[in-house]
C-alpha positions in Angstrom: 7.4 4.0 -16.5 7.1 1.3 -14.2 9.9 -1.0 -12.5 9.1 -4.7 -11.0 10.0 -5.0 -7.6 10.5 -8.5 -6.4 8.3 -9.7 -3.0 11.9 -10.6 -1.6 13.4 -7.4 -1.7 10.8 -5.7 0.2 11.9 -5.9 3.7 14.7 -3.9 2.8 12.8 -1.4 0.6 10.0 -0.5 3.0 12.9 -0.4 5.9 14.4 2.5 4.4 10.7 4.2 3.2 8.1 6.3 5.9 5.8 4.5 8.3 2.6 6.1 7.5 1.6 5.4 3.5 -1.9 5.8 1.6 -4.1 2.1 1.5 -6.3 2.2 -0.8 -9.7 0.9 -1.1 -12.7 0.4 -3.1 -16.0 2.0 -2.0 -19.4 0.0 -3.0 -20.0 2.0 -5.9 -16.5 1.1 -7.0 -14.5 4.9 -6.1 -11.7 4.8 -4.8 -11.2 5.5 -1.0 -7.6 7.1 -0.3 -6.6 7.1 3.6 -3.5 7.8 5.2 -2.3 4.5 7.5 0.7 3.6 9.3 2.4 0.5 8.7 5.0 -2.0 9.6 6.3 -4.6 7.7 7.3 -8.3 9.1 9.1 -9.7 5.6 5.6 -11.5 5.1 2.7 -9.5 5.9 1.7 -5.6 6.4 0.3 -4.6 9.5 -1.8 -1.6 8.9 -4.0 0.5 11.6 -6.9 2.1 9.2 -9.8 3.2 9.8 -13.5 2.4 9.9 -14.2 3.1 6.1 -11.1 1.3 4.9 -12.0 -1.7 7.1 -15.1 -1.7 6.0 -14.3 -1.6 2.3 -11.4 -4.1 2.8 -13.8 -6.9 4.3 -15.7 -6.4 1.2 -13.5 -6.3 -1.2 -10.0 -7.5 -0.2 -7.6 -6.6 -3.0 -5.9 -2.8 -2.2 -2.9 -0.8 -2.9 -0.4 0.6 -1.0 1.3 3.9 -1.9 4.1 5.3 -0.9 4.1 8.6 -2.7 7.8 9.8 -4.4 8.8 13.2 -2.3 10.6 14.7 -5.2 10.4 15.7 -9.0 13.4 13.0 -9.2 11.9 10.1 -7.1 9.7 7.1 -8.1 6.4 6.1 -6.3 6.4 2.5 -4.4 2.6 0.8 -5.1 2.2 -2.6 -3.2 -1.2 -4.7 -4.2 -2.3 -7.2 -1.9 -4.9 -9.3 0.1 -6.2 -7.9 3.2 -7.7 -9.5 5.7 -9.5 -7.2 8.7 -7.9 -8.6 11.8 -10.4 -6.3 13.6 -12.5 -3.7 12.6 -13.0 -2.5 16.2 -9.4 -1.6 16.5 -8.7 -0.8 12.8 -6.0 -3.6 12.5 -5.5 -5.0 8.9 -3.5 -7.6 7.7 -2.1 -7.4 4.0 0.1 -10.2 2.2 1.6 -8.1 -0.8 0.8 -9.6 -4.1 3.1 -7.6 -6.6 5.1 -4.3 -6.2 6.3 -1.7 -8.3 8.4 1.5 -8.6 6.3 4.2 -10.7 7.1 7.7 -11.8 5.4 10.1 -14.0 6.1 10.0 -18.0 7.5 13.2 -18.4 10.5 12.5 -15.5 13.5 11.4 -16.5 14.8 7.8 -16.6 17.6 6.8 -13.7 
C-alpha cells in the first residue's frame, strides 16, 4: 500500500525522520546502486554527501530515490524521487529537488 505525501509537508516529515537515508542510483547497465548518505533538508532542496559511484551515476542519469527505511513491523517506508544535480563530485555534494513522495509498507502489514 502506498500513501501520497504532498512536497509541502515534507519539511516537517523529514524533520522528525534520521539524517543518514539510502540514495539510490542507477548503474550503466541499469542495476540499481544502494548507498547510505546523509542528508539535510532546506524545504526546497536535499543536500546529500554521497559518494564517488553515486555521483557518478547521478551525473548520468539524474532521476533517484530516496529511502528512508520503516524501523518496525508497524512502520511505513518514506521514498522521495527527484532530480539531482552533482554540485561537486570532488566533495560528493549532491543537490536533489524532490519530485513526488510516498509512504510505503509491505502488503501483508496491517492498515493504520
Amino acid at each position: 500500500m502506498s500513501v501520497k505525501v504532498e512536497l509541502d509537508e515534507l519539511s516537517d516529515i523529514v524533520g522528525q525522520l534520521d539524517a543518514t537515508v539510502f540514495l539510490l542510483t542507477t548503474n550503466d547497465d541499469a542495476s540499481p546502486h544502494p548507498a547510505h548518505v546523509r542528508v539535510t533538508y532546506d524545504g526546497v532542496v536535499f543536500a546529500l554527501s554521497a559518494g564517488r559511484r553515486s555521483c557518478l551515476n547521478s551525473s548520468q542519469r539524474s532521476v533517484v530515490t530516496l529511502l528512508w527505511p520503516a524501523h518496525d513491523p508497524d512502520s511505513m517506508h518514506l521514498l522521495i524521487d527527484g532530480v539531482a544535480e552533482v554540485v561537486s563530485a570532488a566533495d560528493g555534494v549532491i543537490l536533489l529537488t524532490p519530485t513526488s513522495a510516498m509512504w510505503h509498507r509491505q502488503p501483508d502489514q496491517p492498515a493504520h
